[in-house]
Backbone as a ProteinNet text record, in pm:
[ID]
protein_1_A
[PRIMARY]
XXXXXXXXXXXXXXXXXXXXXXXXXXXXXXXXXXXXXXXXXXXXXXXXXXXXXXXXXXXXXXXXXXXXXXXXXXXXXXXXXXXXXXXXXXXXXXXXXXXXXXXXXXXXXXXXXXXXXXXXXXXXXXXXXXXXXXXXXXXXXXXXXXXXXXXXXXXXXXXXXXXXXXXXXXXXXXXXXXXXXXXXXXXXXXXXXXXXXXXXXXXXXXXX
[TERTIARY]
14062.3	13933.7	13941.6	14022.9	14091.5	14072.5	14130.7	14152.8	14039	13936.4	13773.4	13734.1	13764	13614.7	13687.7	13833.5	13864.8	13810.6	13785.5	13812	13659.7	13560.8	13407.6	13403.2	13462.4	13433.4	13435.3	13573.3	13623.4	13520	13443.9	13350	13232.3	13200.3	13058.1	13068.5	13158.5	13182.8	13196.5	13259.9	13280	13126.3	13034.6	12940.9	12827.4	12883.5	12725.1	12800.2	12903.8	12967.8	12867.9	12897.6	12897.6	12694.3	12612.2	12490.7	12430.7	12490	12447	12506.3	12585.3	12679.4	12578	12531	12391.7	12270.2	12236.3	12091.3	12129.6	12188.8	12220.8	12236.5	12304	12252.2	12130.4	12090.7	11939.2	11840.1	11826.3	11800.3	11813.9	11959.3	11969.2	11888.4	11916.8	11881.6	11667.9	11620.3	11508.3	11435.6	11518.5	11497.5	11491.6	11624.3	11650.1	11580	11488.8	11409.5	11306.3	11274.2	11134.3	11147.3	11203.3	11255.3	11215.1	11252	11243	11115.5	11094.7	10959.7	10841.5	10784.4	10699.6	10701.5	10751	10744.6	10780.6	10911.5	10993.9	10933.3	10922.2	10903.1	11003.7	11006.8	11107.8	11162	11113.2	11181.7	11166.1	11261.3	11237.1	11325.6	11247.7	11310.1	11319.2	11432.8	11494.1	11623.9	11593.4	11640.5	11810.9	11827.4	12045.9	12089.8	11984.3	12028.8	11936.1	11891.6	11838.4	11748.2	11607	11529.7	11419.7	11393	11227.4	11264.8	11152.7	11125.2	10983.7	10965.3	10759.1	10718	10606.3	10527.8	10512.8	10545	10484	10582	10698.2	10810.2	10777.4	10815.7	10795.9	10862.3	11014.4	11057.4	10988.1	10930.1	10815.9	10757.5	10650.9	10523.7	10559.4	10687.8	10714.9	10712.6	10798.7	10825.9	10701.4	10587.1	10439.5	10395.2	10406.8	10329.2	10386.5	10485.7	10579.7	10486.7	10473.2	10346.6	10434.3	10559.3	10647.7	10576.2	10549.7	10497.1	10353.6	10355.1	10185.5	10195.2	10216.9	10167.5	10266.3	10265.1	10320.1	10235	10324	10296.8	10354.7	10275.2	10447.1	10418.2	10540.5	10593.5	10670.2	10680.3	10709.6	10777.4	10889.4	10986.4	11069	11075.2	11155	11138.5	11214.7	11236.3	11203.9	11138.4	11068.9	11071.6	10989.8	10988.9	10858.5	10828.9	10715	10713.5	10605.7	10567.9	10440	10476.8	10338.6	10348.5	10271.7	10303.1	10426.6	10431.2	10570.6	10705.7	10714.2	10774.1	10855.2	10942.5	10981	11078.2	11105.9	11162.9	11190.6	11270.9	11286.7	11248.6	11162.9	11122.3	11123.4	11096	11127.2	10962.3	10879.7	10765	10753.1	10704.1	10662.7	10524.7	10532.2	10349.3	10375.1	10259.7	10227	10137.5	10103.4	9939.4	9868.9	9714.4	9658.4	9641	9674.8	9767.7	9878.2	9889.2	10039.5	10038.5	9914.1	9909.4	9902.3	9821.6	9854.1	10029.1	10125.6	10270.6	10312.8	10304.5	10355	10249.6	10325.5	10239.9	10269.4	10207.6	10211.1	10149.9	10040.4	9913.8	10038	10129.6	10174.7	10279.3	10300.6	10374.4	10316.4	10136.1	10122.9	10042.5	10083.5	10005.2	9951.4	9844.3	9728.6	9593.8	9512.1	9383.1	9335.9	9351.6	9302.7	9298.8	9349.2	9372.3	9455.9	9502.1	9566.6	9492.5	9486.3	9416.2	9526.5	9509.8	9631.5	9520.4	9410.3	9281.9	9182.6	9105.9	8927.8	8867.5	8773.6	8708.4	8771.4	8809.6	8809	8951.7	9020.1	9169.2	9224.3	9417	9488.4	9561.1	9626.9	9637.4	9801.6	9838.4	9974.6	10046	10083.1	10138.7	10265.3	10304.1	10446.8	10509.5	10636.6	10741.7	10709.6	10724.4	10687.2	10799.7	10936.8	11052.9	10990.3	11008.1	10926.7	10835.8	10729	10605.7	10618.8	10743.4	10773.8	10850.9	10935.5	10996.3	10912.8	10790.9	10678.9	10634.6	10615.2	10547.8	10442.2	10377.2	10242.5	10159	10246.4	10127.6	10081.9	10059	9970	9870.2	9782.8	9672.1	9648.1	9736.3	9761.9	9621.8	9568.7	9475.4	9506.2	9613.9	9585.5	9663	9648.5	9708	9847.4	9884.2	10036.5	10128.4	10190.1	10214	10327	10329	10402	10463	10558.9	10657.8	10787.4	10720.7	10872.9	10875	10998.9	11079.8	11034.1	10977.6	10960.1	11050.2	11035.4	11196.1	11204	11133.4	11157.7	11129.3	11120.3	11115.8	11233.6	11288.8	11383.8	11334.6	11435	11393.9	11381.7	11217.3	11257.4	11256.5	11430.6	11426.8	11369.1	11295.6	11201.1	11071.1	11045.8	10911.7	10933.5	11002	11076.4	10903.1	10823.5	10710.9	10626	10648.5	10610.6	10706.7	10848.7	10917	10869.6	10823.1	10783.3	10622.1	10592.1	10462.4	10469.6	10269.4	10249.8	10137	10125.9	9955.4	10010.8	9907	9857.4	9805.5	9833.4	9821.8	9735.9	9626.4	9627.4	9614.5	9613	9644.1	9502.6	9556.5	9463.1	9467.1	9512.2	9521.4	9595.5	9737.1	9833.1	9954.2	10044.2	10178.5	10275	10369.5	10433.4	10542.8	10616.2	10721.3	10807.2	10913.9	10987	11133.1	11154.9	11291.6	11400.9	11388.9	11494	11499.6	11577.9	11575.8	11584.5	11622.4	11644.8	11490.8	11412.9	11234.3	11180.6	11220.8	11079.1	11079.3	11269.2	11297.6	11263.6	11215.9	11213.9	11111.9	11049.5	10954.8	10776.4	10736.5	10609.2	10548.7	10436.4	10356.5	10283.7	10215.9	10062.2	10054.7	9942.8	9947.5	9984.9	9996.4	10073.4	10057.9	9935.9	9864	9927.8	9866.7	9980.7	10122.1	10191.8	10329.6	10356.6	10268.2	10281.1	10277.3	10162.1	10104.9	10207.4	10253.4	10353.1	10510.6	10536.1	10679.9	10663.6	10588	10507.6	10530	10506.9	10539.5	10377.7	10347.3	10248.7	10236	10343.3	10351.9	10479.7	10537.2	10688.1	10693.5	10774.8	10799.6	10888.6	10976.3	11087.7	11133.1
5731.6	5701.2	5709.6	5676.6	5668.9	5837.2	5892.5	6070.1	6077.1	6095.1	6143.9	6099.6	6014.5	5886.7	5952.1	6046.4	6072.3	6246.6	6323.9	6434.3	6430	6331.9	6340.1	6321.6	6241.3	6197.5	6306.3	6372.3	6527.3	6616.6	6668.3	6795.6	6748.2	6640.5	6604.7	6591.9	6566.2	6612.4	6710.3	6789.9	6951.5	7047.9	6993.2	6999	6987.7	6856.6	6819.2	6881.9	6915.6	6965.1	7092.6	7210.5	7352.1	7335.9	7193.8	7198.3	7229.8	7134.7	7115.3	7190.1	7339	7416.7	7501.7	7522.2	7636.7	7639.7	7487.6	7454.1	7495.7	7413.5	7471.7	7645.5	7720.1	7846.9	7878.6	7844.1	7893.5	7854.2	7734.5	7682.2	7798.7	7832.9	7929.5	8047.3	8088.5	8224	8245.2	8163.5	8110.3	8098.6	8074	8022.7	8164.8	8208.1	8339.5	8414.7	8447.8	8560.8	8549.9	8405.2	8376.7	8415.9	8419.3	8454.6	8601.6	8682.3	8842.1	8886.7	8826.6	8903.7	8879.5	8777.4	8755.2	8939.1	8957.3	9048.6	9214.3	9178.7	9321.1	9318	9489.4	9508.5	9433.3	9437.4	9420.4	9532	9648.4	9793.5	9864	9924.8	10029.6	10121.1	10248.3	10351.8	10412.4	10428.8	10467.1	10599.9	10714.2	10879.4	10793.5	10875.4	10855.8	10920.6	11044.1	11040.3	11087.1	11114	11091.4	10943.6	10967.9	10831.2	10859	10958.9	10972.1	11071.9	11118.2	11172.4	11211.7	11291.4	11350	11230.9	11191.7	11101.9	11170.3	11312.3	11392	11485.7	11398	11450.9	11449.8	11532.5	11532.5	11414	11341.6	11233.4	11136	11120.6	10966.7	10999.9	11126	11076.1	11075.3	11129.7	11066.9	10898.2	10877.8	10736.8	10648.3	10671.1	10628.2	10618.5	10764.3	10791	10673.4	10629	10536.4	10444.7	10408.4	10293.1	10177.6	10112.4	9999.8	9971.8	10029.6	10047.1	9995.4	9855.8	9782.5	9823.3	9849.9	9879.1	9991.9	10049.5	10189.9	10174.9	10123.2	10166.5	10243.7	10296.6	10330.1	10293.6	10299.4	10246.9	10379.7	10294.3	10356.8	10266.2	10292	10208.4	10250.5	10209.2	10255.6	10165.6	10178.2	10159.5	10108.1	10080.9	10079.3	9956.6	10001.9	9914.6	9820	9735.5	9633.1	9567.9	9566	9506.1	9420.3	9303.7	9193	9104.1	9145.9	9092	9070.8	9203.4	9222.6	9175.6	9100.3	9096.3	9166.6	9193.1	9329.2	9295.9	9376.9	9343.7	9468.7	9485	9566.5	9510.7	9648.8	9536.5	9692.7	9654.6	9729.8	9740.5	9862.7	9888.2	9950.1	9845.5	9898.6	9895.8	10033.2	10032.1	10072.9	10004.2	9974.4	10022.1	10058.8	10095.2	10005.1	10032.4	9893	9880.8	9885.9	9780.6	9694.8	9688.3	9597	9446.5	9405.6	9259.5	9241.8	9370.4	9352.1	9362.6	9378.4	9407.7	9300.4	9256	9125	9015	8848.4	8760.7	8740.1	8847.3	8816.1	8689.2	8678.7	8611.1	8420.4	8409.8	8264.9	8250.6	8348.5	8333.9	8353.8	8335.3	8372.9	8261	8253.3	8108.8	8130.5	8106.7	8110.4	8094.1	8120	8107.3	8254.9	8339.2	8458.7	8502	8642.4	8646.8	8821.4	8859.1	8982.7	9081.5	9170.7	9264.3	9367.6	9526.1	9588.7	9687.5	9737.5	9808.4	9839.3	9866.8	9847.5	9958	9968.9	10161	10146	10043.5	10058.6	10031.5	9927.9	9886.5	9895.2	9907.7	9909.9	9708.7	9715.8	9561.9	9576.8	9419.4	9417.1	9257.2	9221.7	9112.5	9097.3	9032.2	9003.4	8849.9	8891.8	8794.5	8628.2	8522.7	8433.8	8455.6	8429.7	8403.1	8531.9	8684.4	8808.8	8734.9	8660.5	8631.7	8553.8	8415.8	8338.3	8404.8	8484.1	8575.5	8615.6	8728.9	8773.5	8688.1	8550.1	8434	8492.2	8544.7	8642	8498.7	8472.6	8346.8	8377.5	8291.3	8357	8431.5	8447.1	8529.3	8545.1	8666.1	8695.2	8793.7	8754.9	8829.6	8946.5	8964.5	9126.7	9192.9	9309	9423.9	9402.1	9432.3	9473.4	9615.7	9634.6	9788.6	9823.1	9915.4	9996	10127	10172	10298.8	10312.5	10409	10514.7	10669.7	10699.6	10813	10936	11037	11113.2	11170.7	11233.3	11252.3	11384.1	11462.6	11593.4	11704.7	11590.3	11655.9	11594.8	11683.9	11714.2	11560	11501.5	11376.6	11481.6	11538.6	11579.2	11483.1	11537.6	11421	11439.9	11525	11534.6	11471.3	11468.5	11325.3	11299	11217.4	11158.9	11055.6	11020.4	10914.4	11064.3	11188.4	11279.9	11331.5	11251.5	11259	11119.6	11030.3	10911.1	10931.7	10807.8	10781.8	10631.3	10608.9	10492.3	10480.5	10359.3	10333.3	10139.3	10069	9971.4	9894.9	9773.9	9718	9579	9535.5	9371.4	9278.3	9168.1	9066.9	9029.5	9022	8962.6	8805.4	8730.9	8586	8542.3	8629.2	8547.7	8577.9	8555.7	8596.9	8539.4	8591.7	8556.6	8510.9	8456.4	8363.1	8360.7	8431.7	8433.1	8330.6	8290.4	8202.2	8247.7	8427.8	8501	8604	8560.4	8582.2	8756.7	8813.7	8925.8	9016.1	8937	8952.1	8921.9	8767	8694.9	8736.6	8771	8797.3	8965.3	9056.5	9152	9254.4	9238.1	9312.9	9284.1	9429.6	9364.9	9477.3	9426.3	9501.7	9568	9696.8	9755.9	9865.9	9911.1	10038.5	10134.5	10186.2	10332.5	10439.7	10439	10571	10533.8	10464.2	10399.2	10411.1	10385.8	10442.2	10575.3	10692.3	10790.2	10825.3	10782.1	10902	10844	10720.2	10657.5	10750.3	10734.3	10840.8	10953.7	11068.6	11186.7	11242.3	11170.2	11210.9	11287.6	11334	11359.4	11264.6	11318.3	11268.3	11215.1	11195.3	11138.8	10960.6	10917.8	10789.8	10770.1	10628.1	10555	10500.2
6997.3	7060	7212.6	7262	7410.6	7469.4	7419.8	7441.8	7400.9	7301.4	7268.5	7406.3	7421.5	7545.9	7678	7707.1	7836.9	7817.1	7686.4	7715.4	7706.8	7668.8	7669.4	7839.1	7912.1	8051	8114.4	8084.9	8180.1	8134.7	8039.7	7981.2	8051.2	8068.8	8107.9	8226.5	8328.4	8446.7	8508.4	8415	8476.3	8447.4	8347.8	8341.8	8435.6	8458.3	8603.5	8673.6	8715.2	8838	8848.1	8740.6	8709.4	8757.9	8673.3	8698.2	8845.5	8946.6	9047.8	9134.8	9114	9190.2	9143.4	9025	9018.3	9001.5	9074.4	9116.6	9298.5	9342.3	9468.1	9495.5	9429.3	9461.9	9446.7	9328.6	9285.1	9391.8	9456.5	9535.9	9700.4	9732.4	9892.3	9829.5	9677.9	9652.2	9723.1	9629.7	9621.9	9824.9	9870	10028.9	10108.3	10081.1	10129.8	10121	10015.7	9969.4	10036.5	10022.2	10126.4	10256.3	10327.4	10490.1	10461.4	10375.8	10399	10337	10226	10134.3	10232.8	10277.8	10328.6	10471.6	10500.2	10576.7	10523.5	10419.9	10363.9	10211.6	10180.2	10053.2	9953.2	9840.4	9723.7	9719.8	9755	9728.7	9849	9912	10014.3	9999.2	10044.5	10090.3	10237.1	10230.5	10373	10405.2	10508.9	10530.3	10529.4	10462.3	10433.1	10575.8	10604.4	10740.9	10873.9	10999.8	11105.8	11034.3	11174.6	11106.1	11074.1	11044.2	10951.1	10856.7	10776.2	10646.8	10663.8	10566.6	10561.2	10439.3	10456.9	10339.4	10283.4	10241	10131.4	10079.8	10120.6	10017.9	9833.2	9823.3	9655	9587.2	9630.7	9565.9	9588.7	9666	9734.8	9633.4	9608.7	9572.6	9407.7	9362.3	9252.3	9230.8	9295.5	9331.1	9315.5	9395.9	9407.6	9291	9170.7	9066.7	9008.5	8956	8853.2	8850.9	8679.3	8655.4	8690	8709.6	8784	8911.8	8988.9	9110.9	9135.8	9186.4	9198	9343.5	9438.8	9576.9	9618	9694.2	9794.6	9886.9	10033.2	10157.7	10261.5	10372.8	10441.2	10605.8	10645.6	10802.4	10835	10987.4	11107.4	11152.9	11219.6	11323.4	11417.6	11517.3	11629	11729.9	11851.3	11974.9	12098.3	12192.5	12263	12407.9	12469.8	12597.3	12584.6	12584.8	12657.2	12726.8	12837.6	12939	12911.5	12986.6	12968.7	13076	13196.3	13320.5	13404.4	13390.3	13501.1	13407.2	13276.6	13239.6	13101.4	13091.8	12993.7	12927	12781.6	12648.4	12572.1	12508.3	12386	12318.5	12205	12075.9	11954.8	11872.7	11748.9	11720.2	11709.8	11705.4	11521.1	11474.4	11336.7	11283.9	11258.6	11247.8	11088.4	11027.5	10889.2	10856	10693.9	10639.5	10640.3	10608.3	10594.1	10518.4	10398.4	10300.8	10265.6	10399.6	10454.3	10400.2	10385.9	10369	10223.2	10124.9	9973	9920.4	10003.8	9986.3	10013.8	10141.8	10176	10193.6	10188.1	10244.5	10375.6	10465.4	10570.5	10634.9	10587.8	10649.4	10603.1	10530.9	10498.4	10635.6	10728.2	10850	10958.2	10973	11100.8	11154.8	11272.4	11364.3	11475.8	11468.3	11588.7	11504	11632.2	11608.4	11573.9	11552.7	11507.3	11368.8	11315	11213.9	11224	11092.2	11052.4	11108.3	11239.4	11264.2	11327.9	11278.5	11331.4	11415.4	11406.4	11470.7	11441.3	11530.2	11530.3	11566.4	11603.1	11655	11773.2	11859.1	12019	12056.5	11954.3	12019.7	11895.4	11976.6	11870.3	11899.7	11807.2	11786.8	11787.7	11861	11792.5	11777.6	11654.4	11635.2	11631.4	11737.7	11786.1	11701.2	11696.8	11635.6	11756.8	11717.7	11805.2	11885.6	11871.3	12027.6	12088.4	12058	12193.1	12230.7	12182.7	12242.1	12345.2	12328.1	12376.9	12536.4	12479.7	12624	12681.8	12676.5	12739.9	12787.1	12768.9	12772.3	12764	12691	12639.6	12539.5	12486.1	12374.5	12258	12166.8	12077.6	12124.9	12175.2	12216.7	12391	12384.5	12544.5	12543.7	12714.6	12721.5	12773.5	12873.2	12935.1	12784.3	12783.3	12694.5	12746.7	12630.9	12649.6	12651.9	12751	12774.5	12713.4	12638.4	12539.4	12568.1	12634.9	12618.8	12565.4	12519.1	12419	12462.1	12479.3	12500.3	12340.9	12404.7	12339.8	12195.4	12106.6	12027.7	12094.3	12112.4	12084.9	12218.4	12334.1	12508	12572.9	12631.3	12725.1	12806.8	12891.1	13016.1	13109	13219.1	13324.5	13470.1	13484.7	13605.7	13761.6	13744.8	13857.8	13805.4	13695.3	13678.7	13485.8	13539	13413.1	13308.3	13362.8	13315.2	13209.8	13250.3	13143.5	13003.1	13020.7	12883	12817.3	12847.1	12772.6	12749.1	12612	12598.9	12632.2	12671.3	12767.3	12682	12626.2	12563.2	12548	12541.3	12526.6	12407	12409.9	12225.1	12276.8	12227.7	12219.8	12127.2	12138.9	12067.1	12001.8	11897.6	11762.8	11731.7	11822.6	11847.4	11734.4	11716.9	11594.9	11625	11602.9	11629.7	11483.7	11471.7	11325.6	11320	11230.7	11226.5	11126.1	11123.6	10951.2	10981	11086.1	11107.1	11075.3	11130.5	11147.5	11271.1	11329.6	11469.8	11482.1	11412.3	11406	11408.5	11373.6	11319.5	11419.8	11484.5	11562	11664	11702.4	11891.7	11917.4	11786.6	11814.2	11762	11647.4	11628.3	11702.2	11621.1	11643.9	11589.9	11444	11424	11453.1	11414.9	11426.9	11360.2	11349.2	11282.4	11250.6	11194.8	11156.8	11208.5	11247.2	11364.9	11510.9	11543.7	11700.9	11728.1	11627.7	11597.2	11594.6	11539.8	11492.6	11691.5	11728.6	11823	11952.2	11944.2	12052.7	12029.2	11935.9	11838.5	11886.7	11846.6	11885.7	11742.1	11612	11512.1	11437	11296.5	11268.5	11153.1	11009.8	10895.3	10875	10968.9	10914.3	10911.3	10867.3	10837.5	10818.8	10846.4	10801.4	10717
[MASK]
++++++++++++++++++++++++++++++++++++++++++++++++++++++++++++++++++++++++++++++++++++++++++++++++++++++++++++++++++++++++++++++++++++++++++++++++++++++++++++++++++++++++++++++++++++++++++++++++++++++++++++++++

C-alpha cells in the first residue's frame, strides 16, 4: 500500500507537472500570434530572390484561385526616408490593397481619434507604427504632411543633381497610428496604399 500511495504521488505529479508546462506554452504560443496576425497574413508569399515579383505571375494567381484561400491581397515594401519637421527617420514603406483590413485586424491595434484610411480623391494617407510617430514627434494626428523619399530602382544617382534620382511625394495622417508591441513594427513601418508605393518605388505591377 506504501509503494501504490508513493508511485500514485510520483504519476500525478509528473502529470500536473507535464499539465502546466503545456498550458504555459499554449498560453506564449496563443500571445505570440497575436503580436503578428493582427498586422501579417497567416500565409505569405515572398521573391526567393531580388525584391519584387509581377501580381500576375501565373503561380499567384493559381494560388488566389485555391478554394483554401478566404482573402488574397498584395503589398509593397521598401525603404525610405521621412521627414516631419525638420526631423528624419528611416522607415519601411508598405503599401497595401484595400482589402487590407478584411486580412488583418488591424483596426484592434490602432489608437487615436481617427480611423483606417490609406486614400481619398485628394490625399494619400499614412499610418505610422506609434515609437516612429513618437521619434517624428509627429503624434497621432500630425498636421503638416509628412515628406516621403526613395531612391529610384532603376536610375543611375546623377551627382550633378542627385534630388532627380529620388522620388519626393507626401502622405497625411488619418488621426491613428498603430501598435503591435514589436519594436521591429512600431519603430519602423508605416502603412498606405499600394498605388503610393508603386509610384514612390517607380514600380507598375510588381510586388513583394
Amino acid at each position: 500500500n506504501i509503494i501504490s500511495a508513493i508511485s500514485i504521488c510520483g504519476v500525478a505529479l509528473a502529470t500536473f507537472a507535464l499539465v502546466c508546462t503545456l498550458s504555459v506554452f499554449n498560453g506564449f504560443q496563443s500571445m505570440v500570434a497575436g503580436f503578428f496576425t493582427e498586422i501579417d497574413p497567416q500565409l505569405k508569399v515572398t521573391p526567393i530572390k531580388g525584391k519584387v515579383f509581377a501580381d500576375n505571375d501565373p503561380r499567384i494567381l493559381k494560388v488566389k484561385a485555391l478554394p483554401e484561400v478566404a482573402v488574397f491581397t498584395r503589398s509593397l515594401e521598401d525603404n525610405a526616408l521621412v521627414q516631419y519637421n525638420g526631423k528624419q527617420a528611416m522607415a519601411i514603406i508598405k503599401g497595401v490593397d484595400d482589402n487590407f483590413e478584411q486580412l488583418t485586424q488591424i483596426d484592434s491595434i490602432l489608437y487615436g481619434n481617427g480611423k483606417f484610411l490609406l486614400k481619398d480623391t485628394k490625399n494619400d494617407y499614412a499610418i505610422m507604427g506609434i515609437d516612429l510617430a513618437n521619434q517624428l514627434n509627429a503624434g497621432f494626428n500630425f498636421f503638416n504632411p509628412l515628406e516621403v523619399y526613395a531612391p529610384k530602382h532603376d536610375v543611375d544617382i546623377d551627382v550633378a543633381n542627385p534630388a532627380t534620382s529620388f522620388s519626393a511625394e507626401k502622405l497625411y495622417s488619418p488621426g491613428v497610428v498603430f501598435a503591435v508591441n514589436q519594436r521591429k513594427y512600431d519603430s519602423q513601418y508605416i502603412i498606405t496604399n499600394l498605388a503610393f508605393a508603386r509610384w514612390l518605388f517607380n514600380y507598375t505591377n510588381e510586388v513583394s
